[in-house]
mmJSON file of the N, C-alpha and C atoms, coordinates in Angstrom:
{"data_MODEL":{"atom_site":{
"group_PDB":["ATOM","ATOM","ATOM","ATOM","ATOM","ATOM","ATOM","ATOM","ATOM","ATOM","ATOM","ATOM","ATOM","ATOM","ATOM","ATOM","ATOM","ATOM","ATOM","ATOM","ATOM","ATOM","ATOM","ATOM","ATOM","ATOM","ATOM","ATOM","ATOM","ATOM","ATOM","ATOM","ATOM","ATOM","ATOM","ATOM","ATOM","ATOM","ATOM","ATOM","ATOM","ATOM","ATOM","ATOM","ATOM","ATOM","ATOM","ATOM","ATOM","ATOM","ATOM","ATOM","ATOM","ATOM","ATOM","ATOM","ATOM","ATOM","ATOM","ATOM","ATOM","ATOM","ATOM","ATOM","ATOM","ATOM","ATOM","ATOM","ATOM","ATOM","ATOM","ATOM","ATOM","ATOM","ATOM","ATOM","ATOM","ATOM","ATOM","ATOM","ATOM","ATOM","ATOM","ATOM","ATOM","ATOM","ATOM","ATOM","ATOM","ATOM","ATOM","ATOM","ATOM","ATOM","ATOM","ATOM","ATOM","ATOM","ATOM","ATOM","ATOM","ATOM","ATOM","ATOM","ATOM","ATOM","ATOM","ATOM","ATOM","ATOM","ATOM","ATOM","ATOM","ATOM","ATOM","ATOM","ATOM","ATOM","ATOM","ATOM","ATOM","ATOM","ATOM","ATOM","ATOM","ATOM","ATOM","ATOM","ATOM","ATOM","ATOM","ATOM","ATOM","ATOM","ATOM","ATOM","ATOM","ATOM","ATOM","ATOM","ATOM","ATOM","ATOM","ATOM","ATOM","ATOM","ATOM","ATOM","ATOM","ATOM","ATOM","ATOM","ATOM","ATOM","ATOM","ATOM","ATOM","ATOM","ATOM","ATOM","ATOM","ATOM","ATOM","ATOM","ATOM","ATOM","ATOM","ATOM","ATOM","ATOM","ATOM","ATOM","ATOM","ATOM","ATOM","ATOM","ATOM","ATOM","ATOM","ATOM","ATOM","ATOM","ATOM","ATOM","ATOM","ATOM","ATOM","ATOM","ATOM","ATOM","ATOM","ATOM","ATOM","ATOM","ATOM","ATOM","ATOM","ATOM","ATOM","ATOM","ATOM","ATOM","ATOM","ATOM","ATOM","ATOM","ATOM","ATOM","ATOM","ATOM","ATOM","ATOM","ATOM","ATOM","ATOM","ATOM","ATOM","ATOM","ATOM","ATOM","ATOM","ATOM","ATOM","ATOM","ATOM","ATOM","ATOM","ATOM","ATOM","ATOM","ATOM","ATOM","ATOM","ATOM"],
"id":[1,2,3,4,5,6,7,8,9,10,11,12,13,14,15,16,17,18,19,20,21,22,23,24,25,26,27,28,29,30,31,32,33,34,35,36,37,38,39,40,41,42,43,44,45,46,47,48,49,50,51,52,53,54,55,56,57,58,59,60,61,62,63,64,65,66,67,68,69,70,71,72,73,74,75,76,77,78,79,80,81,82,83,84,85,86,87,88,89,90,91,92,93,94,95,96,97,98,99,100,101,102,103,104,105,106,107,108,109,110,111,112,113,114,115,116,117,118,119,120,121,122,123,124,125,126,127,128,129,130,131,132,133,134,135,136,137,138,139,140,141,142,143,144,145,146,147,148,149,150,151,152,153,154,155,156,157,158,159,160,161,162,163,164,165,166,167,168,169,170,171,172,173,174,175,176,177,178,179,180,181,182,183,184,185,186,187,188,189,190,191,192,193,194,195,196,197,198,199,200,201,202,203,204,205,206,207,208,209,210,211,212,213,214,215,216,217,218,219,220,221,222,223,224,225,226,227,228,229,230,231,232,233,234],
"type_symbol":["N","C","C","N","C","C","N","C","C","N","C","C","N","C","C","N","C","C","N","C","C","N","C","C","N","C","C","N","C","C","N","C","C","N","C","C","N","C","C","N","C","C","N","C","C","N","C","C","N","C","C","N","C","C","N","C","C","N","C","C","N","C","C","N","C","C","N","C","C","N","C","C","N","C","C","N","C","C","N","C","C","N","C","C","N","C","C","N","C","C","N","C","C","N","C","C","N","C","C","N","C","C","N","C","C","N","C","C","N","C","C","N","C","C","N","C","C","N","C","C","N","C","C","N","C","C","N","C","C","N","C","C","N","C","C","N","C","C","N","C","C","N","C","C","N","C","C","N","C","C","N","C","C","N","C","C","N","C","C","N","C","C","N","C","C","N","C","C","N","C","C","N","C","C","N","C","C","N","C","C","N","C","C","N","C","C","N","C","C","N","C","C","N","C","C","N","C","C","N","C","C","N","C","C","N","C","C","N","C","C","N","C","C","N","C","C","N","C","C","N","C","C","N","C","C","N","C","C","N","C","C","N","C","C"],
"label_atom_id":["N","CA","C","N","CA","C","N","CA","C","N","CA","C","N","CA","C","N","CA","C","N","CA","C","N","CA","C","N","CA","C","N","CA","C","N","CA","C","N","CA","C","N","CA","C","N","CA","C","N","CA","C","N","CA","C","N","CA","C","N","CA","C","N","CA","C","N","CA","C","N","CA","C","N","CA","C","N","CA","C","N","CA","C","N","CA","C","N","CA","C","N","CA","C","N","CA","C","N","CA","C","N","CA","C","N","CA","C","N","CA","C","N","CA","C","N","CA","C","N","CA","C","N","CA","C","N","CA","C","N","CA","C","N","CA","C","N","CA","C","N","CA","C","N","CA","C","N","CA","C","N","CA","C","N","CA","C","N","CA","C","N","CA","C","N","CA","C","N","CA","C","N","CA","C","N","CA","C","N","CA","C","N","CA","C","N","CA","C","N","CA","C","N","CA","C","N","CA","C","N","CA","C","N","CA","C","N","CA","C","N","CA","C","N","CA","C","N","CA","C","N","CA","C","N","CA","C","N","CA","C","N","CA","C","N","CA","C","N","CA","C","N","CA","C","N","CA","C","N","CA","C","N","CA","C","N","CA","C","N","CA","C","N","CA","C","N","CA","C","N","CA","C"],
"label_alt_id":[null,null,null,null,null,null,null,null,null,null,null,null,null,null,null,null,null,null,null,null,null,null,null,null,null,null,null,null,null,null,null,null,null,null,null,null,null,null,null,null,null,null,null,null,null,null,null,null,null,null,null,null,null,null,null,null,null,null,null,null,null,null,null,null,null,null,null,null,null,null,null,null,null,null,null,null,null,null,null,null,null,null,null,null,null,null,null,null,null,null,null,null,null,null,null,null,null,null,null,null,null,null,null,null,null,null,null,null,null,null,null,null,null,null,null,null,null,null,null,null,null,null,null,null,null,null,null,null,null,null,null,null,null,null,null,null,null,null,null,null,null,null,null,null,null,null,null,null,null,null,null,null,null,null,null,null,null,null,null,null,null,null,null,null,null,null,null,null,null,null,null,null,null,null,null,null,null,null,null,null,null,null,null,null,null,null,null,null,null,null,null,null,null,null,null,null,null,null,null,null,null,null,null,null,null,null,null,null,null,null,null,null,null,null,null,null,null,null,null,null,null,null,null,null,null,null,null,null,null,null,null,null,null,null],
"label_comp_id":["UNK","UNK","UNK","UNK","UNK","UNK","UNK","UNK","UNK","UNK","UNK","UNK","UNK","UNK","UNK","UNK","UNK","UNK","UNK","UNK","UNK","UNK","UNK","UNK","UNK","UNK","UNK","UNK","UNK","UNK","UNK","UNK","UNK","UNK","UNK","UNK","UNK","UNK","UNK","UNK","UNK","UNK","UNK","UNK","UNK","UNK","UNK","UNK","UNK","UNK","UNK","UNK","UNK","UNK","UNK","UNK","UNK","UNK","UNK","UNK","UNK","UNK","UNK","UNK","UNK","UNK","UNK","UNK","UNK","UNK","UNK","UNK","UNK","UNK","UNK","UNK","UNK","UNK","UNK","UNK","UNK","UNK","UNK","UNK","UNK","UNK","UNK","UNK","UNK","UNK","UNK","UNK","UNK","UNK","UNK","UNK","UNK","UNK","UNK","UNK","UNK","UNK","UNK","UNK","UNK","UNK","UNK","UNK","UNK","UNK","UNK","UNK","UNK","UNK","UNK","UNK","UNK","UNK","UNK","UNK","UNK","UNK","UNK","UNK","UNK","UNK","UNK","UNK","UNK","UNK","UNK","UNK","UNK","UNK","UNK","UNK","UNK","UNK","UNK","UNK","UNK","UNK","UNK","UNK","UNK","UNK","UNK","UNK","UNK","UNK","UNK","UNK","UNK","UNK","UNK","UNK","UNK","UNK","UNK","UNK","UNK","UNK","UNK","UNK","UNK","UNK","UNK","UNK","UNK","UNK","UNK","UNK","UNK","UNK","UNK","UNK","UNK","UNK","UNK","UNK","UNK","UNK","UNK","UNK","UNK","UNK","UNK","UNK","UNK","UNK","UNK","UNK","UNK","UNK","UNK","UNK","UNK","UNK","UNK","UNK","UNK","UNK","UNK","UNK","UNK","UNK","UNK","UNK","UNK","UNK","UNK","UNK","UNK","UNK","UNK","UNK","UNK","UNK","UNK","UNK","UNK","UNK","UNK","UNK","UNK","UNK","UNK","UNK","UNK","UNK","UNK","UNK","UNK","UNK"],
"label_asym_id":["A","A","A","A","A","A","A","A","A","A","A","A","A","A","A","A","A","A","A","A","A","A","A","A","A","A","A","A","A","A","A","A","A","A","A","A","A","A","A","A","A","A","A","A","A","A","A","A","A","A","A","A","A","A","A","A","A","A","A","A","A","A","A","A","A","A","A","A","A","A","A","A","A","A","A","A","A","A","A","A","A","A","A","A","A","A","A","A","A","A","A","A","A","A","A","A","A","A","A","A","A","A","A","A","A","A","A","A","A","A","A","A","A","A","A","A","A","A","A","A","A","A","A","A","A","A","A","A","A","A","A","A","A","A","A","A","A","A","A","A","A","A","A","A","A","A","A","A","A","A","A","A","A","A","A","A","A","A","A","A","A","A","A","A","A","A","A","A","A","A","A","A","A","A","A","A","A","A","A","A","A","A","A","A","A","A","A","A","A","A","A","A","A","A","A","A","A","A","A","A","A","A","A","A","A","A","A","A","A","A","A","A","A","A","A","A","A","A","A","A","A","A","A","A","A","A","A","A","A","A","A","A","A","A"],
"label_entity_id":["1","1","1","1","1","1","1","1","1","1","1","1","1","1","1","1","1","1","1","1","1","1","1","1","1","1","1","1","1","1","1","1","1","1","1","1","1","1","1","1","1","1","1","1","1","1","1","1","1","1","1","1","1","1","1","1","1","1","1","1","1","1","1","1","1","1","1","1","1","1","1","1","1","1","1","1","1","1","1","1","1","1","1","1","1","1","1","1","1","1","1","1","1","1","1","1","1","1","1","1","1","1","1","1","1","1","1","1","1","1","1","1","1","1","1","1","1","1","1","1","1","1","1","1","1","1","1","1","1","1","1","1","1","1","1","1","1","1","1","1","1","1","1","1","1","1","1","1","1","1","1","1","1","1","1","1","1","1","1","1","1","1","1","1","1","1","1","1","1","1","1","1","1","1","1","1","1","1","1","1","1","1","1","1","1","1","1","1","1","1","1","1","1","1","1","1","1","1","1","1","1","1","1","1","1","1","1","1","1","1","1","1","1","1","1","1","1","1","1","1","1","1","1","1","1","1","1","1","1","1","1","1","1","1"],
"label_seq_id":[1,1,1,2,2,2,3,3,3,4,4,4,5,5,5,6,6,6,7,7,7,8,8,8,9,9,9,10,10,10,11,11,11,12,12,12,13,13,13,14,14,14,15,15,15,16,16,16,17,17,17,18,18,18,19,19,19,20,20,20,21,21,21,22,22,22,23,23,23,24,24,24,25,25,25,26,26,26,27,27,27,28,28,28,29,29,29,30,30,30,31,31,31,32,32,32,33,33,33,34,34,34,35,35,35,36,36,36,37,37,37,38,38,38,39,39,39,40,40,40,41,41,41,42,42,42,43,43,43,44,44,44,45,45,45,46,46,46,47,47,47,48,48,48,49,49,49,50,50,50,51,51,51,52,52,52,53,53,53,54,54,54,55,55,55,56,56,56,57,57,57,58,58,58,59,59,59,60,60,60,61,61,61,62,62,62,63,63,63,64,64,64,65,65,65,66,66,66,67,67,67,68,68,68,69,69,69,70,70,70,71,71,71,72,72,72,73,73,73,74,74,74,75,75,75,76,76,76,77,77,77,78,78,78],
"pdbx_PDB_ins_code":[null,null,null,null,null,null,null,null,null,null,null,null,null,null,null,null,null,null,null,null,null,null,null,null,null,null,null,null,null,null,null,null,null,null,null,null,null,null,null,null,null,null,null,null,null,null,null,null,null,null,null,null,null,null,null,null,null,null,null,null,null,null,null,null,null,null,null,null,null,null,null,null,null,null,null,null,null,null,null,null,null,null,null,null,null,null,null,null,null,null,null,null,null,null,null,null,null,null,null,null,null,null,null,null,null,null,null,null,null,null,null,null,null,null,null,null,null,null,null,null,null,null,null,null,null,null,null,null,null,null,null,null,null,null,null,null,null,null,null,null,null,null,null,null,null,null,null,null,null,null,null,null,null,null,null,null,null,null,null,null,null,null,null,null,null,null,null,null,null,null,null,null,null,null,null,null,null,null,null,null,null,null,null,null,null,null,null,null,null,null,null,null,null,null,null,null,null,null,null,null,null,null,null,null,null,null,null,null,null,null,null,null,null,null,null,null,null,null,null,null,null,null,null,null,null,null,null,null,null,null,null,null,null,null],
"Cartn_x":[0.826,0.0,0.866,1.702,2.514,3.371,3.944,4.593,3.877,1.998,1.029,0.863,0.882,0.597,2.036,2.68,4.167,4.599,4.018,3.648,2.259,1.709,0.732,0.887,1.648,2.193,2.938,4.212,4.855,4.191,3.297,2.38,1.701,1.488,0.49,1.219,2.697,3.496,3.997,4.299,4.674,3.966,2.324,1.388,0.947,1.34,1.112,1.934,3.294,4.693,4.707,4.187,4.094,3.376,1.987,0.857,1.032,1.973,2.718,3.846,4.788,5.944,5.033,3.986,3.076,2.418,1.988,1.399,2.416,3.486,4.593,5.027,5.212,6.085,4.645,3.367,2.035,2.119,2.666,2.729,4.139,4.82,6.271,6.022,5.42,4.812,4.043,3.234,2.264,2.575,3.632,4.081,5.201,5.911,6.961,6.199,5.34,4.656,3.947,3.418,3.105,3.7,5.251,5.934,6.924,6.341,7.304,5.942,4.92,3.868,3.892,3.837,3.749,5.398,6.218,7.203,7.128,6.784,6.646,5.151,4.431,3.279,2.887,3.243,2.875,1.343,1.208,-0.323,-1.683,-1.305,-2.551,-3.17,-2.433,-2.876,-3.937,-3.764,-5.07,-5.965,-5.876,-6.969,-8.482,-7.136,-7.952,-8.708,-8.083,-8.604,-10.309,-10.239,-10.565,-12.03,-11.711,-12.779,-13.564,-12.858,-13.78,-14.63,-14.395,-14.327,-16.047,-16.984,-18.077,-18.233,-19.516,-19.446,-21.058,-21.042,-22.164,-23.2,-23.384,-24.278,-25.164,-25.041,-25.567,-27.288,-28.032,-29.319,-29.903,-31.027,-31.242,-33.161,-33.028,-33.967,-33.018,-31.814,-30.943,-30.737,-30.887,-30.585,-31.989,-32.889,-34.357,-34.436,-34.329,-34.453,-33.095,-32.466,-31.484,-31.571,-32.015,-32.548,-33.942,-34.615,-36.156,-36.03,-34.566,-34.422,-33.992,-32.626,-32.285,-33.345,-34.377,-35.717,-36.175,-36.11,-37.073,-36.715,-35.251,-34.762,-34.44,-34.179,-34.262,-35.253,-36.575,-37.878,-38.421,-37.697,-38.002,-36.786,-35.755,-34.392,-34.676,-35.574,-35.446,-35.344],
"Cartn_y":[-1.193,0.0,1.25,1.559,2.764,2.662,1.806,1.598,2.251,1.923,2.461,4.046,4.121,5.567,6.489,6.165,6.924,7.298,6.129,6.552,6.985,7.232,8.086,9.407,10.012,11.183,11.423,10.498,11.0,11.448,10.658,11.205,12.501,12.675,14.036,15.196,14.695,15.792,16.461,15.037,15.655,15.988,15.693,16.288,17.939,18.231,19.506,19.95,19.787,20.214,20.734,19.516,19.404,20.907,20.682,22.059,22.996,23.253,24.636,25.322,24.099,24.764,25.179,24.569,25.073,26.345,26.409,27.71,28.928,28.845,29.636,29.864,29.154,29.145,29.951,29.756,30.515,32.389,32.384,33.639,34.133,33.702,34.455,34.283,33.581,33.665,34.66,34.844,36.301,37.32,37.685,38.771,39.169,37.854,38.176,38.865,38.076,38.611,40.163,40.589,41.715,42.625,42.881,43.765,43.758,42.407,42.559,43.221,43.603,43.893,45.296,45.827,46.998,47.977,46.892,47.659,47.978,47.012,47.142,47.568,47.887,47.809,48.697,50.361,50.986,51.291,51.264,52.48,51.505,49.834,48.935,49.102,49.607,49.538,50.948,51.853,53.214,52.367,51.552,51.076,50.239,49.773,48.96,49.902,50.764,52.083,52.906,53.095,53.715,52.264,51.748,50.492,50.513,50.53,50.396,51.839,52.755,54.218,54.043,54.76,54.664,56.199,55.992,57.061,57.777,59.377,59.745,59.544,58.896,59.209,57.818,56.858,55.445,55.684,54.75,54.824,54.636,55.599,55.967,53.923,53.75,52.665,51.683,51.369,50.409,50.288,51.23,51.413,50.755,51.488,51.239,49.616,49.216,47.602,46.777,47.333,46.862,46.516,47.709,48.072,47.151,47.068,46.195,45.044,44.133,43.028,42.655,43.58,43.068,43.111,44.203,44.273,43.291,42.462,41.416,40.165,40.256,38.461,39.028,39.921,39.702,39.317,40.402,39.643,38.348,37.36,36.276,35.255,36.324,34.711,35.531,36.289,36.49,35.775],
"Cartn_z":[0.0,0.0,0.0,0.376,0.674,-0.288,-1.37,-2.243,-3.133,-3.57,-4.475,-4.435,-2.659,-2.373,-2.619,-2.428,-3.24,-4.16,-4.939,-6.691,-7.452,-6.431,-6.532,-6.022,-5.113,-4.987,-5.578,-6.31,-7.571,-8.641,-9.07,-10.504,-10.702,-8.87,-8.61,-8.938,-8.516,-8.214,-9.614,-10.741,-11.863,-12.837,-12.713,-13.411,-13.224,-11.619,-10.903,-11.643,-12.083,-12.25,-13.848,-14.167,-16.12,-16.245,-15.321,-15.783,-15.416,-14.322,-13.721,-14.972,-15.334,-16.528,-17.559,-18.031,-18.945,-18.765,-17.82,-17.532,-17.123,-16.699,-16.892,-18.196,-19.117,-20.425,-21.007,-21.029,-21.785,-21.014,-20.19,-19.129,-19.993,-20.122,-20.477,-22.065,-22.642,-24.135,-24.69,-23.926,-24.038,-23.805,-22.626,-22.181,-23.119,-24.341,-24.887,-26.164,-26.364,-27.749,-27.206,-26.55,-25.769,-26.169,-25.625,-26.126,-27.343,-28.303,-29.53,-30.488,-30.147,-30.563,-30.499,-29.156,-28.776,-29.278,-29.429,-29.841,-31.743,-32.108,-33.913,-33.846,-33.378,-33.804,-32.696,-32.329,-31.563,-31.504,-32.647,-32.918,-32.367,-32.244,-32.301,-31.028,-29.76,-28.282,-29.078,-29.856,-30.221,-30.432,-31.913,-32.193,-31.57,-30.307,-29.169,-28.636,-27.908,-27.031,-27.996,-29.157,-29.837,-30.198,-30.092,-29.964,-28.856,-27.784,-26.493,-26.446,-26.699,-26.531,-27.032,-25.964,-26.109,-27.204,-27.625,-28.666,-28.232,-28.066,-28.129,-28.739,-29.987,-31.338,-31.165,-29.54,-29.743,-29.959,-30.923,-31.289,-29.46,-29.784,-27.985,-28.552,-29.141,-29.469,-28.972,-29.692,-28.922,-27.82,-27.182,-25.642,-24.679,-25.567,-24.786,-24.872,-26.116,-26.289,-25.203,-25.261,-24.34,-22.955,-22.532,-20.9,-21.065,-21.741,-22.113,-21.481,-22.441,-22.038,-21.034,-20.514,-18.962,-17.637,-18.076,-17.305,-16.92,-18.524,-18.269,-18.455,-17.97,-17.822,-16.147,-15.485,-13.981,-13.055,-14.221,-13.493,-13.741,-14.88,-14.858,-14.016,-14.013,-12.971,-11.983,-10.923,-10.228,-8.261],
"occupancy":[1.0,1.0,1.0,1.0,1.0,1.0,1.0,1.0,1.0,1.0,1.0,1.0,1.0,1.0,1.0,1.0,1.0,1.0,1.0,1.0,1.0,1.0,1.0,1.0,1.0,1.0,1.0,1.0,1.0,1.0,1.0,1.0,1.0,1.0,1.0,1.0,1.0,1.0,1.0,1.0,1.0,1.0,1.0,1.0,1.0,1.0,1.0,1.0,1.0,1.0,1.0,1.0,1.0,1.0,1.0,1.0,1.0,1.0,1.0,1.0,1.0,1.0,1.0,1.0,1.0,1.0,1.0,1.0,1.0,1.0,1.0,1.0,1.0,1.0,1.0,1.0,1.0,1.0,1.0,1.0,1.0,1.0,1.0,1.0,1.0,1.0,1.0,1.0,1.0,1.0,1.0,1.0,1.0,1.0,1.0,1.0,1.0,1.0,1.0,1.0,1.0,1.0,1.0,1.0,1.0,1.0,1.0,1.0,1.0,1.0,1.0,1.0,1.0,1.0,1.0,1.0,1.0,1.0,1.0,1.0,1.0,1.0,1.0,1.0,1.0,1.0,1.0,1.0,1.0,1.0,1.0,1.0,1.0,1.0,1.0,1.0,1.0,1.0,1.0,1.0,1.0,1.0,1.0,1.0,1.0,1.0,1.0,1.0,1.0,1.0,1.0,1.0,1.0,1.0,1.0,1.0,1.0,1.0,1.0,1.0,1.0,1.0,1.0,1.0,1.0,1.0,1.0,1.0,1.0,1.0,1.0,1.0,1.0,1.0,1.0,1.0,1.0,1.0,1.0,1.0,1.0,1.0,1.0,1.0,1.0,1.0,1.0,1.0,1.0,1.0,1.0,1.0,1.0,1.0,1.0,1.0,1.0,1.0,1.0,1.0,1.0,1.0,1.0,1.0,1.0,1.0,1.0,1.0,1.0,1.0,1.0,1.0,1.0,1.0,1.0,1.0,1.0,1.0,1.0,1.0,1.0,1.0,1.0,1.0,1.0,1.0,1.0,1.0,1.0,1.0,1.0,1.0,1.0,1.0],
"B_iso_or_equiv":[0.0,0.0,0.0,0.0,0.0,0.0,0.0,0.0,0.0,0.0,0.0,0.0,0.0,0.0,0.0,0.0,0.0,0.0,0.0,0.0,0.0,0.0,0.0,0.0,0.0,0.0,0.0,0.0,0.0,0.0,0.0,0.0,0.0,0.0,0.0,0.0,0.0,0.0,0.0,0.0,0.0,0.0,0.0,0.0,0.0,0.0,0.0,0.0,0.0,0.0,0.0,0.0,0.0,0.0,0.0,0.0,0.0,0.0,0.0,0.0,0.0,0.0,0.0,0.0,0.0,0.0,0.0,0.0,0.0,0.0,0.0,0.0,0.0,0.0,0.0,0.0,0.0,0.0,0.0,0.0,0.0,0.0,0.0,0.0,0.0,0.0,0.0,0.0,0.0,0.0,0.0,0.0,0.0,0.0,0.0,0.0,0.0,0.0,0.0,0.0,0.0,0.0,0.0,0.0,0.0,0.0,0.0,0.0,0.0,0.0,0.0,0.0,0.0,0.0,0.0,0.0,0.0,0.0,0.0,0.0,0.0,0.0,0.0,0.0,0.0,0.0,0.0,0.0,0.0,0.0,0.0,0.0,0.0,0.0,0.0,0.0,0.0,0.0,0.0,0.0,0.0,0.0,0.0,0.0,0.0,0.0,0.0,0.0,0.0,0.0,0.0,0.0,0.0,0.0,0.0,0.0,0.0,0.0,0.0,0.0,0.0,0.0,0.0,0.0,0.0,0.0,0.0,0.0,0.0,0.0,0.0,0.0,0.0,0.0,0.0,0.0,0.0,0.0,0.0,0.0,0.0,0.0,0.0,0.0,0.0,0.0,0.0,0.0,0.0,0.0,0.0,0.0,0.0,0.0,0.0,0.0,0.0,0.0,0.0,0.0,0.0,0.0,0.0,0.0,0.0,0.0,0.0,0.0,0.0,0.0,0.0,0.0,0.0,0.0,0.0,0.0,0.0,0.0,0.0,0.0,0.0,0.0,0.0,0.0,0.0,0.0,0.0,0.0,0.0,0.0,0.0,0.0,0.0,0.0],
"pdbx_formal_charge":[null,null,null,null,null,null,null,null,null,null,null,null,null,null,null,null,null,null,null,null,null,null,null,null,null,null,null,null,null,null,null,null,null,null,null,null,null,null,null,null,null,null,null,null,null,null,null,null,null,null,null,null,null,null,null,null,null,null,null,null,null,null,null,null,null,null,null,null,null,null,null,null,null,null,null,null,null,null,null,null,null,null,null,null,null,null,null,null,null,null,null,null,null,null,null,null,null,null,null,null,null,null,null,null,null,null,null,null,null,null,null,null,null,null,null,null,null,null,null,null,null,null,null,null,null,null,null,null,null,null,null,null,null,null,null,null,null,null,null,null,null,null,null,null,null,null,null,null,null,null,null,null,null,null,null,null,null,null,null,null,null,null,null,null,null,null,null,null,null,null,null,null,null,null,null,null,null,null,null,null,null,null,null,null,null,null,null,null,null,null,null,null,null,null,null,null,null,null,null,null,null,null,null,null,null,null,null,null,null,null,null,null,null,null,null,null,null,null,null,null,null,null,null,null,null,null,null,null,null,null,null,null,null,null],
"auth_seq_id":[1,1,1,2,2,2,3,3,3,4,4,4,5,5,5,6,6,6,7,7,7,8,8,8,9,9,9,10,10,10,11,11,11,12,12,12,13,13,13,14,14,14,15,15,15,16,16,16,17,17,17,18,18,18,19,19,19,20,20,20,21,21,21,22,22,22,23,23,23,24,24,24,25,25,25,26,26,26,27,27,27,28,28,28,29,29,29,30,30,30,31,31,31,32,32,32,33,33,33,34,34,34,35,35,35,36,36,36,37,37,37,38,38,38,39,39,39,40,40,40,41,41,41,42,42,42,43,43,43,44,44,44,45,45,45,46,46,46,47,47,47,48,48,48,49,49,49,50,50,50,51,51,51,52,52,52,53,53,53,54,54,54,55,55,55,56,56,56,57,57,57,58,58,58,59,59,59,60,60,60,61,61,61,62,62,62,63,63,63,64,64,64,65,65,65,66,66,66,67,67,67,68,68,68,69,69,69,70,70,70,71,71,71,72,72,72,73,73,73,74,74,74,75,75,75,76,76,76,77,77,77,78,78,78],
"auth_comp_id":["UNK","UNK","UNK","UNK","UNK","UNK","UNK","UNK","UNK","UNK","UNK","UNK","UNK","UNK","UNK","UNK","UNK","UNK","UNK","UNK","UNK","UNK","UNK","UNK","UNK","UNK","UNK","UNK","UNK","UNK","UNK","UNK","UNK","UNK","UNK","UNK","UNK","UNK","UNK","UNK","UNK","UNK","UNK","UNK","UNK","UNK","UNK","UNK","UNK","UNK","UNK","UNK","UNK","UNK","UNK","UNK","UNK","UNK","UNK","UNK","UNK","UNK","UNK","UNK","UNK","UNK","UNK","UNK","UNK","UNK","UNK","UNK","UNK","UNK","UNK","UNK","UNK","UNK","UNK","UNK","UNK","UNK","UNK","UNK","UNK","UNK","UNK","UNK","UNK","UNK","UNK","UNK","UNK","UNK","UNK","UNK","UNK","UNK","UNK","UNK","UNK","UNK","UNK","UNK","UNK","UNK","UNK","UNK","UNK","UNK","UNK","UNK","UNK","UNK","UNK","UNK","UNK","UNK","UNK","UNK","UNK","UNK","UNK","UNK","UNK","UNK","UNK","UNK","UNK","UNK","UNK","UNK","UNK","UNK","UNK","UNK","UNK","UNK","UNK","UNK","UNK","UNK","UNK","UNK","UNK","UNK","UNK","UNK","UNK","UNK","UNK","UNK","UNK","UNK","UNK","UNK","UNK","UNK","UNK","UNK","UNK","UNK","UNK","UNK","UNK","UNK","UNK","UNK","UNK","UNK","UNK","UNK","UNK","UNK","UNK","UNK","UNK","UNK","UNK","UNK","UNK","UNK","UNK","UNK","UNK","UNK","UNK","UNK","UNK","UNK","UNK","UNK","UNK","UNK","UNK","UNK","UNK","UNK","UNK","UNK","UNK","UNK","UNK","UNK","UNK","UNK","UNK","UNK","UNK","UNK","UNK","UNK","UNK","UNK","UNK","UNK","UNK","UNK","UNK","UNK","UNK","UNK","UNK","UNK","UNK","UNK","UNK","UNK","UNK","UNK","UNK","UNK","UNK","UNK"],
"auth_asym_id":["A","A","A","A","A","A","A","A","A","A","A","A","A","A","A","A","A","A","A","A","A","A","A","A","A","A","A","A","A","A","A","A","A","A","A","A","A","A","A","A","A","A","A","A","A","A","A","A","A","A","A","A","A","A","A","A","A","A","A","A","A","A","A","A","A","A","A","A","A","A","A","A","A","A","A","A","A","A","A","A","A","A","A","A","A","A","A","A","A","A","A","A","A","A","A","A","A","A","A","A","A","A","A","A","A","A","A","A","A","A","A","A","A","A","A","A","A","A","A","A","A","A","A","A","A","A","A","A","A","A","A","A","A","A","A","A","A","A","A","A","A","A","A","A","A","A","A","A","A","A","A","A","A","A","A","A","A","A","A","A","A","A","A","A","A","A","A","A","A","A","A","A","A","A","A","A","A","A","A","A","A","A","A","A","A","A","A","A","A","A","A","A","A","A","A","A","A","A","A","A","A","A","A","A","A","A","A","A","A","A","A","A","A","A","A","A","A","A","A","A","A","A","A","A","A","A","A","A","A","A","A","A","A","A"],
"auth_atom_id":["N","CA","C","N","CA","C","N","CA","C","N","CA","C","N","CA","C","N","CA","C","N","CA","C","N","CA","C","N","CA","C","N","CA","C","N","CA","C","N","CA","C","N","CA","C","N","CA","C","N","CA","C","N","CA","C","N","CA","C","N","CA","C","N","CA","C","N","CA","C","N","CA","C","N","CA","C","N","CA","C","N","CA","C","N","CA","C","N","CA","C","N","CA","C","N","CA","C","N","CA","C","N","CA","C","N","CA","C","N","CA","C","N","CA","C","N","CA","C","N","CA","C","N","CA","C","N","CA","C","N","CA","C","N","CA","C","N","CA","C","N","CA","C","N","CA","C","N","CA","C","N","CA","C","N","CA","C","N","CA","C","N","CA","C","N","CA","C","N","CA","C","N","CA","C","N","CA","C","N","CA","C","N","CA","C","N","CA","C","N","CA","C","N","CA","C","N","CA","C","N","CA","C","N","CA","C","N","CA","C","N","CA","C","N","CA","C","N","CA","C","N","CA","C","N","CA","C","N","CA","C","N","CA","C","N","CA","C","N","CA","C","N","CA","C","N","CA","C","N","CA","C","N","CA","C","N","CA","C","N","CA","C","N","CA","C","N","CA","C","N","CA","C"],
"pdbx_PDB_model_num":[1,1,1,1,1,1,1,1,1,1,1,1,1,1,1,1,1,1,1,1,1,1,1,1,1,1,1,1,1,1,1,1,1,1,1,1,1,1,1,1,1,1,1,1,1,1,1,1,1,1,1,1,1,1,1,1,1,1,1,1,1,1,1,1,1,1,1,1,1,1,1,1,1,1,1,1,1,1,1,1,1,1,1,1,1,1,1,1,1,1,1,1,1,1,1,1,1,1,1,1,1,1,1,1,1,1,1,1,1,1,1,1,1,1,1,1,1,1,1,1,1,1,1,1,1,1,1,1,1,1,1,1,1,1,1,1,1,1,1,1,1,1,1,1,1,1,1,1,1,1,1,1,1,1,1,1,1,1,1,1,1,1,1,1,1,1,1,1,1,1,1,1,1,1,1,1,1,1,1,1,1,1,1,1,1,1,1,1,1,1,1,1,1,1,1,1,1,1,1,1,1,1,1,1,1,1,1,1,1,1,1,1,1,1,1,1,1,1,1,1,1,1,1,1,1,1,1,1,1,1,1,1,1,1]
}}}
């Protein structure tokens, strides 16, 4: 039994281990591409910005239908 359970804490340990280097190497992958992006490709962090960027001119009907529906899925999951 303690022979099974030993190698069962080994397996735990190097599956924990496997998905930890993985998730480190995806963290230092993204962060590398990040700034090889931001360095050749200054202007794209605008385009992002300029995306989110709410705009005065929104159809005030879209809005009403909008607000309509969240109205009326709270009063039904309520």
């Amino acid at each position: 039994m303690t022979e099974q359970m030993s190698s069962g804490i080994e397996i735990m340990f190097v599956g924990m281990g496997t998905v930890f280097l993985f998730l480190a190497m995806l963290v230092v992958t993204i962060n590398i591409l990040s700034s090889l992006i931001q360095r050749y490709f200054p202007d794209a962090h605008l385009l992002s910005a300029a995306a989110r960027e709410v705009t005065g001119d929104t159809d005030k009907s879209i809005i009403a239908a909008i607000t309509g529906a969240v109205h009326q899925y709270r009063n039904k999951y309520k």
